[in-house]
ROKE-63703 format. One line per 3 residues: number of its first residue (from 1); their letters; for each residue x, y, z of C-alpha. Coordinates in nm, 4 decimals. Each point is the difference from the previous one (the first is absolute). Layout:
% ROKE-63703
NUM) a) X:Y:Z  ... $
% end
This chain:
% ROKE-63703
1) xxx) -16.9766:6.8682:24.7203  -0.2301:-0.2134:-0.2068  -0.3528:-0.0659:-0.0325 $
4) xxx) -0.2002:-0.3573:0.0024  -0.3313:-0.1025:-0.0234  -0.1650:-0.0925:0.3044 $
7) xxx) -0.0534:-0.3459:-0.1163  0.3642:-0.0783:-0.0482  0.0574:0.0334:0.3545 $
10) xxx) -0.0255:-0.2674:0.2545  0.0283:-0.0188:0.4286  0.2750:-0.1418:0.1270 $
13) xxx) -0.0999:-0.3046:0.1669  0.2561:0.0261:0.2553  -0.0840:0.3542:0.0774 $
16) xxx) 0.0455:0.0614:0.4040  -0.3069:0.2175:0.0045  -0.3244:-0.2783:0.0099 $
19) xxx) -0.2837:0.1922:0.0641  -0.1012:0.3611:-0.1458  -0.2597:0.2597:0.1881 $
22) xxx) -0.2590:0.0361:-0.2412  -0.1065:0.3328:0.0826  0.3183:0.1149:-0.0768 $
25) xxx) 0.0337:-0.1482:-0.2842  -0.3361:0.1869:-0.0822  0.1580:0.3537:0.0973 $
28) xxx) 0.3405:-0.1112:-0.1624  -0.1945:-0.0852:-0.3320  -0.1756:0.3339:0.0396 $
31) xxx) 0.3065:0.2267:0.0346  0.1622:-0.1893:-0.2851  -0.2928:0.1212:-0.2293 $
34) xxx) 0.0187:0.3478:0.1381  0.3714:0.0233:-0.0257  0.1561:-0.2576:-0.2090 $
37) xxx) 0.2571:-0.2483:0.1195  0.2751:0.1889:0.1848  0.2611:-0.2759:0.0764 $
40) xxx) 0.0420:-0.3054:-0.2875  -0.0881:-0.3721:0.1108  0.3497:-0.1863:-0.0385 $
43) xxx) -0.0223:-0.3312:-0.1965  0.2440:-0.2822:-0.1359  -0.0380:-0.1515:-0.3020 $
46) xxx) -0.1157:-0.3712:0.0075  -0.1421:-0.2286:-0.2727  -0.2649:0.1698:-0.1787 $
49) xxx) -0.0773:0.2835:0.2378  0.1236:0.2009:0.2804  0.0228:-0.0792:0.3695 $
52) xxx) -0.0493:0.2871:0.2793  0.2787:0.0390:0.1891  -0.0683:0.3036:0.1855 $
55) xxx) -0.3735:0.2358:-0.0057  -0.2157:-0.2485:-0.0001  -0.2804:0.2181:0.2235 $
58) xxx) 0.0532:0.2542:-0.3273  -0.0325:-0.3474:-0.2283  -0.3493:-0.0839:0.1980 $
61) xxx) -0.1454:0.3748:-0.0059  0.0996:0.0779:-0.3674  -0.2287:-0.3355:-0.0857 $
64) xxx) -0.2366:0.0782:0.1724  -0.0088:0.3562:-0.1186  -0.0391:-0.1489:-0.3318 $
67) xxx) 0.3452:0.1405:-0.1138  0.1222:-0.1711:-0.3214  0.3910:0.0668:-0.0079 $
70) xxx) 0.1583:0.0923:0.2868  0.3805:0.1327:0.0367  0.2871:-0.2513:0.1134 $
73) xxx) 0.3417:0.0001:0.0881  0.1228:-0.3719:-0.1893  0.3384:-0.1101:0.2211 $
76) xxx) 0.1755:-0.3465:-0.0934  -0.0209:-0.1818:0.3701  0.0440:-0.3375:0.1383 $
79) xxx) -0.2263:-0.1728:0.3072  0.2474:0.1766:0.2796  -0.0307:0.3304:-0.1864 $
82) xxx) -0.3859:-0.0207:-0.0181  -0.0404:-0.0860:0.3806  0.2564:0.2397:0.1007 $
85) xxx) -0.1894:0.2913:-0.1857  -0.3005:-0.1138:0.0982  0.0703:0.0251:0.3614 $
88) xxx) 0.1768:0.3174:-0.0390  -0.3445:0.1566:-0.1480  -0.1863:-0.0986:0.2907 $
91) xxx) 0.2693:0.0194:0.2651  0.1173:0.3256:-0.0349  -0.3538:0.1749:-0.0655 $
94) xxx) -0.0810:0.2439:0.2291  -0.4137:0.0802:0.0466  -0.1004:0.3252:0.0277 $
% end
């Protein structure tokens, strides 16, 4: 696992999740600062910087929580791979 700085990271515009409940953002940025980042964000190398691929929710909260670096999981995938990972992240999580 690697580390990157926050500002080397970009959204994927063709994320399936569109819209993002700011007050959990708020609590997620909170528990990030009390307990660090638990899971890595997992990014693709593009031209320049690195696009999210999976975590962004952890991406958003980290920057907001003023987080500099942030850990990441860097995987070499194409368009399919992204949206199929993408959809597996949300698809399969189960709220508590």
């Amino acid at each position: 696992m690697n580390e990157l700085p926050v500002r080397a990271i970009r959204p994927n515009p063709t994320q399936p999740r569109k819209r993002f409940n700011e007050k959990a953002l708020e609590e997620l940025a909170q528990s990030l600062v009390r307990h660090g980042m638990i899971q890595p964000i997992v990014v693709r190398p593009r031209d320049g910087y690195y696009e999210i691929i999976a975590g962004e929710r952890r991406y958003q909260a980290a920057s907001r929580a003023g987080f500099e670096r942030v850990p990441v999981l860097v995987i070499e995938a194409d368009e399919t791979r992204v949206m199929e990972l993408a959809l597996i992240e949300n698809i399969q999580r189960a709220d508590l």
